[in-house]
N, C-alpha and C positions, 0 to 999 in steps of 0.2 A: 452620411457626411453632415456636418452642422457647421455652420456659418457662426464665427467668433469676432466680435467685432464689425463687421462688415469687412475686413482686410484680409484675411487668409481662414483657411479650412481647415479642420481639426477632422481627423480619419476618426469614426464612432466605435471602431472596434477597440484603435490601438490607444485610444483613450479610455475605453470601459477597463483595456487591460492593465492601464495603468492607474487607476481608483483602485482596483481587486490588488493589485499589488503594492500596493500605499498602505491598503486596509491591514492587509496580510501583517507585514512589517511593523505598523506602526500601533497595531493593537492587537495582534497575535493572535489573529483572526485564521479556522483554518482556511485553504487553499481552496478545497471541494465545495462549502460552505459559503466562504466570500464568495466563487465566482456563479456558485447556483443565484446567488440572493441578488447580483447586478443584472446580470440578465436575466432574471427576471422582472425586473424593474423596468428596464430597458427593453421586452418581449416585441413591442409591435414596430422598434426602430430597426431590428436589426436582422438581418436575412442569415439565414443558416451557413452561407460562407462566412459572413460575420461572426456568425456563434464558433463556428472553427477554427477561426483565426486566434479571436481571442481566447480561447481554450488552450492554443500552440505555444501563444505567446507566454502566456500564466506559467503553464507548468515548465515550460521549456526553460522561462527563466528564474524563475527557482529551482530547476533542476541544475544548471548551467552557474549559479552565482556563486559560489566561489572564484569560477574561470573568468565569467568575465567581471568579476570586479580586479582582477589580477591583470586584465588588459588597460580598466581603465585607471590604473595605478603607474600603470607604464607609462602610460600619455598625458597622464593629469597631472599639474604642479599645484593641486591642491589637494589633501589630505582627504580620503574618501569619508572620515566623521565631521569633516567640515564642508562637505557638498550638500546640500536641501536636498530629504529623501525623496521628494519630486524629480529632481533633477537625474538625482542617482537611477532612479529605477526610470526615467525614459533611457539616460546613458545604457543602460542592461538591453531595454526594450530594444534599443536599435541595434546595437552590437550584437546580440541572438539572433535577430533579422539577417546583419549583414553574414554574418559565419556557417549558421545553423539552417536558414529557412534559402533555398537555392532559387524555388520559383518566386521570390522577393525581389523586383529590380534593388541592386543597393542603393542606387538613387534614389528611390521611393523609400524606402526603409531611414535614408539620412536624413530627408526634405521632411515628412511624416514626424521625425523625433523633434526635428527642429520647430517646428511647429504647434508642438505640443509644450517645448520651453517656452516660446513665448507665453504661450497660454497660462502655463503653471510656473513662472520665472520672470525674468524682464529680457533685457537686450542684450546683456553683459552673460545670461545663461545659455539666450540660445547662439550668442557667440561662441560659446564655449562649449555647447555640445557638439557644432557645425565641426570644430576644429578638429576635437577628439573622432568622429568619427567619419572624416575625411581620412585622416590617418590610418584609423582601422580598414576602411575598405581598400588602401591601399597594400596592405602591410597582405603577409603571409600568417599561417599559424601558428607554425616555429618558430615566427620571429616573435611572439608574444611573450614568451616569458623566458624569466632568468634563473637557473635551475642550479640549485648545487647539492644534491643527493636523488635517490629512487625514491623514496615516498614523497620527496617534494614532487618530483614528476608526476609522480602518478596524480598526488594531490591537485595540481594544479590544471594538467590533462584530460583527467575524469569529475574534477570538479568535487571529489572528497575530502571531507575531513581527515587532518594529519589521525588526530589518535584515533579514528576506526582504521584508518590503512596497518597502524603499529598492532591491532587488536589482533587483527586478522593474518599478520606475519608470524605469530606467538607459532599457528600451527599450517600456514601454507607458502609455498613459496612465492616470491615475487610477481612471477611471470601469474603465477594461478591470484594471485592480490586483484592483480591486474587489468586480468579478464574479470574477477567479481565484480570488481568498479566500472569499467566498463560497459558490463550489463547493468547494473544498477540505473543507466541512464538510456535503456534502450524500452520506447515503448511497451506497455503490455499488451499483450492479446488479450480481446473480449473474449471470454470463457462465460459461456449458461449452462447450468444443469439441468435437467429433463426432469420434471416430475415425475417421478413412474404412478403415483397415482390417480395421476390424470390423464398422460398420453403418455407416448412412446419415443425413442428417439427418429425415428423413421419418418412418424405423422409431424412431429414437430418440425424437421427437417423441410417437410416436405410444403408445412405452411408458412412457412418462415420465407422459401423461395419462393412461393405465389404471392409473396411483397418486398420481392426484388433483394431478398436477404440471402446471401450464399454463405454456407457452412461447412465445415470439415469434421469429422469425427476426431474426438480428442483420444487423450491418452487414456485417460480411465472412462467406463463404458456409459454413464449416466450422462457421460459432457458433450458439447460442441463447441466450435472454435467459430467466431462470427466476422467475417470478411466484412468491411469499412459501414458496420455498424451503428447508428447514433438512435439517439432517444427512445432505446428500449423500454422504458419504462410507461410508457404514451402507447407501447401495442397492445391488441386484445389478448394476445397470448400472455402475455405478460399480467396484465390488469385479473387474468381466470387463471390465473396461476397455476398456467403450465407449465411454466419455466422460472428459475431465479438466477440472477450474473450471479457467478462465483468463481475465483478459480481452482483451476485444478489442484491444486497444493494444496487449498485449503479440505478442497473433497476428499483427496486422500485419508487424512485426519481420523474423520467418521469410520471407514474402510478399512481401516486400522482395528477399532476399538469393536468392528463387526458387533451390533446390537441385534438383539433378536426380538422378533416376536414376544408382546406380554410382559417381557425384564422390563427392570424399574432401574431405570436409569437419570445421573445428576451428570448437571453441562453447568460444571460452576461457573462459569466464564462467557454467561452464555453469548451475549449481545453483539450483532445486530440480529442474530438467530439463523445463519447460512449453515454452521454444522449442528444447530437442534434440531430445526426441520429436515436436513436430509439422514439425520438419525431415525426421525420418526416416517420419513418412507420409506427408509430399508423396513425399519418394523412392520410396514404396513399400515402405520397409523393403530398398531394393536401393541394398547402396554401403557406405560407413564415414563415421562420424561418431565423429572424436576429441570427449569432453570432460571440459574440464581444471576442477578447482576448487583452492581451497587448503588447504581440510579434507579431511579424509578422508570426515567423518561429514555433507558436505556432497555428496561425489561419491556417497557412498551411496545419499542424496535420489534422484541421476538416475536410478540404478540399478535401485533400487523403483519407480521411475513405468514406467521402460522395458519392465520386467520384467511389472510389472500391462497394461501398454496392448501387449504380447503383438512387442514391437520387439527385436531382434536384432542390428542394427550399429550400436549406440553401444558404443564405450569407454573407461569411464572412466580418468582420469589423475591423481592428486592433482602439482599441478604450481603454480603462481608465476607467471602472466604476464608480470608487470613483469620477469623474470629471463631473461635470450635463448637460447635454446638451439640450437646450430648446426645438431645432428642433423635438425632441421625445417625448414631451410631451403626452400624450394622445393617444396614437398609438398604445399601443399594447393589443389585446383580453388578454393572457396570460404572466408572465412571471419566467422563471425559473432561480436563485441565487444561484447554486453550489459555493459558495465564498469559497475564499483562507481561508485555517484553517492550525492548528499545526499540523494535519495528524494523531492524537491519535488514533486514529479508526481504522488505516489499519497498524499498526506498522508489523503484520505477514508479509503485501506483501512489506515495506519500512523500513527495519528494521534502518535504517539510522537515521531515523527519531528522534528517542531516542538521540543519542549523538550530535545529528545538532542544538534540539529547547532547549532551555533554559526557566522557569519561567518568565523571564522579557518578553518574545514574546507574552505571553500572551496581556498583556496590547496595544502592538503595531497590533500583529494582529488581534485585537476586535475590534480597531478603523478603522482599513480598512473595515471591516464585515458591522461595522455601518453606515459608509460611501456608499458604497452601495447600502446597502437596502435603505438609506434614499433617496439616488439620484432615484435610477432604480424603487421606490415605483410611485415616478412622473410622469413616462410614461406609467402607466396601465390608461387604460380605466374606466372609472367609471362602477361598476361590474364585473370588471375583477379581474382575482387571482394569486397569486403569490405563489411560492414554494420558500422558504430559508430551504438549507440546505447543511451542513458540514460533513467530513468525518473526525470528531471531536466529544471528550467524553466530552466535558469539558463545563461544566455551565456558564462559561462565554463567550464561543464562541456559544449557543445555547439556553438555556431560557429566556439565561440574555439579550442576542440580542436582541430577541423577546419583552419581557419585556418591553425594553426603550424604542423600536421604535413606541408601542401601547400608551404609557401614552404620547409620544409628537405629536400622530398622531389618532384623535379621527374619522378622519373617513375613517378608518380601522379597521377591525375586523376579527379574527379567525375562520378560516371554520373547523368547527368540519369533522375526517376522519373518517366518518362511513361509505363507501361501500368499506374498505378492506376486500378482497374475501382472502387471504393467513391468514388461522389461526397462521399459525407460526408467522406471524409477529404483530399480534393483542393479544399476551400478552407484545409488548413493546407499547402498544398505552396508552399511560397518559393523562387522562383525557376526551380523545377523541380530543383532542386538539395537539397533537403533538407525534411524533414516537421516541426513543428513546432505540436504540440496545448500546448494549456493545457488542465489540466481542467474538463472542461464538465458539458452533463447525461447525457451517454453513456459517458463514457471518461477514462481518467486523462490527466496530460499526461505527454506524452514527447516524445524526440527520435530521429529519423534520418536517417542520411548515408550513402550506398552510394558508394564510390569503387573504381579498375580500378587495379590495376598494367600498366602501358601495356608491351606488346608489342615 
């Protein structure tokens, strides 16, 4: 707590929380990044309830802002582009509080915001927050908004964007819209992968609960699922890279494109390096793994994970996908196409992601997709395979890709995935031909498509 004036107390967290989301907003700061950088700043004031709170608050209210600015539009006679984004985002902070957080007295949560207008307002704001969210803790949650269609509901309910709910009606029905939105807002599970070439999932298991960490074995066999988890990156296990967070969606990926021993394989896409490096432990660490990004300070990422998870034949390239390069022609047994996508799939862990993409990105980020595959399809090996796949819901970033790239490219063809061993994920397998999750209660959604250049 900190002493403001000598008059009243300002709570240290739900003020940290409210700089991180000033920053966020007002300079397009990401979410992960802003809230690493303040506490860190703030490391010796603030007690790990504290780091969790403010943690709660951050993502919960940017996951949540659509909804509650739709509350406080309800109660406010002033025009939400003309309330001080100070003002606005304690208004968010306390209404997520009052709705969302249960072990929150709402009096603590009202007193708290109001306190904090003073601080960042004058008399007239924290009037005016006092008001609004008296209101709010009395009211219901039905009684919040004024609906007149289904995708408003759901928009306003789930706290999504109108044109993703219409995107995703093109090929599901309502009720299944519904539940994707739904989950879209529902925590992730911590997911780590196992090194295998440094331990086992058994020993890692087993050192993990000798410091009070409990685990579940995941759905595919390299992972664990990590019960009320924090600062994994501060363990020894971690630090001697026995393990790296990733989740299971993303591991699948690799599993998919099954690389072998000794192949030479290109991760055009590579960065931050979760599926090069567990490429290069199926391998064994025997073989080469080109990966390309297009930052420098992004091939770096691979570099350092490769480098901690104790891996040898990855290297790195700062390189352009969408740009062809002859020199590669023909070169590679394998190759893996994680391409840049609108991030629809993982909105739980990006919640950002909602208010950054717009409907017109579509069209622009489909043509980099395309781009791509068309170039990096040219340097597989005749009978070599390729994995495309996004961490994207949307038909035009995933079947439709798939689609054009076949009718302009006759010798290529779709490698049906039938030695998926994880049942769970073999009721999103379509047609045999392509995988295709929406986020559920396990895993984010994504997409995958393995195709051969035909012999």
């Amino acid at each position: 707590m900190a002493i403001i004036g000598g008059e009243f107390m300002i709570d240290l967290a739900r003020e940290t929380a409210l700089k991180i989301l000033y920053k966020i907003e007002k300079e397009g700061a990401y979410s992960n990044i802003a809230l690493d950088e303040e506490i860190r700043n703030n490391r010796k004031k603030l007690s790990e309830k504290d780091i969790g709170l403010i943690s709660e608050i951050v993502y919960g209210t940017i996951t949540w802002k659509l909804t509650l600015d739709e509350i406080i539009k309800k109660y406010s006679k002033i025009r939400l582009k003309k309330i001080s984004l100070w003002i606005l985002n304690i208004l968010r902070i306390g209404i997520y509080q009052i709705i969302f957080l249960d072990k929150i007295p709402k009096s603590a949560a009202v007193n708290e915001s109001v306190n904090l207008a003073k601080r960042y307002g004058h008399n007239a704001s924290s009037n005016f927050v006092n008001a609004i969210l008296r209101k709010v803790e009395k009211s219901d949650y039905e009684d919040f908004f004024e609906i007149e269609n289904d995708i408003e509901r759901i928009s306003k309910t789930t706290s999504m964007p109108e044109w993703i709910i219409e995107e995703l009606l093109k090929e599901k029905t309502l009720e299944e819209v519904n539940e994707i939105c739904i989950n879209s807002n529902k925590r992730p599970k911590v997911c780590i992968r196992v090194n295998r070439l440094k331990t086992n999932k058994e020993e890692l298991k087993k050192a993990l609960e000798n410091r009070k960490i409990n685990s579940n074995y995941g759905i595919i066999d390299d992972f664990l699922i990590l019960e009320k988890a924090k600062n994994l990156e501060n363990l020894e296990e971690f630090k001697n890279g026995k393990f790296t967070i990733q989740d299971e969606a993303a591991g699948l990926i690799p599993l998919i494109l099954n690389p072998q021993e000794n192949e030479i394989i290109l991760d055009a896409c590579s960065s931050p390096g979760g599926k090069t490096t567990y490429m290069a432990e199926m391998m064994e660490n025997k073989g080469k793994i080109e990966a390309w990004d297009i930052h420098e300070h992004r091939t770096k990422l691979v570099e350092k994970t490769a480098e901690r998870l104790g891996i040898t034949i990855v290297e790195t390239n700062v390189k352009d996908a969408t740009i062809y390069d002859e020199k590669y022609k023909n070169k590679f047994d394998k190759i893996l196409l994680d391409v840049p996508c609108l991030g629809i799939g993982v909105l739980k862990r990006k919640p950002d992601i909602k208010w950054q993409r717009k409907k017109e990105d579509i069209q622009e980020i489909s043509k980099i997709q395309k781009d791509i595959l068309q170039n990096c399809s040219k340097y597989l090996k005749k009978g070599g395979e390729l994995v495309y796949s996004t961490c994207s819901i949307l038909k035009e970033e995933n079947e439709k890709i798939i689609e054009d790239f076949l009718a302009k490219n006759n010798n290529f063809e779709i490698v049906k995935i039938d030695k998926l061993e994880q049942n769970f994920f073999k009721r999103f397998l379509k047609h045999s031909c392509y995988i295709q999750v929406y986020q559920n209660e396990k895993t984010d959604g994504f997409f995958i498509c393995k195709i051969r250049k035909k012999s």
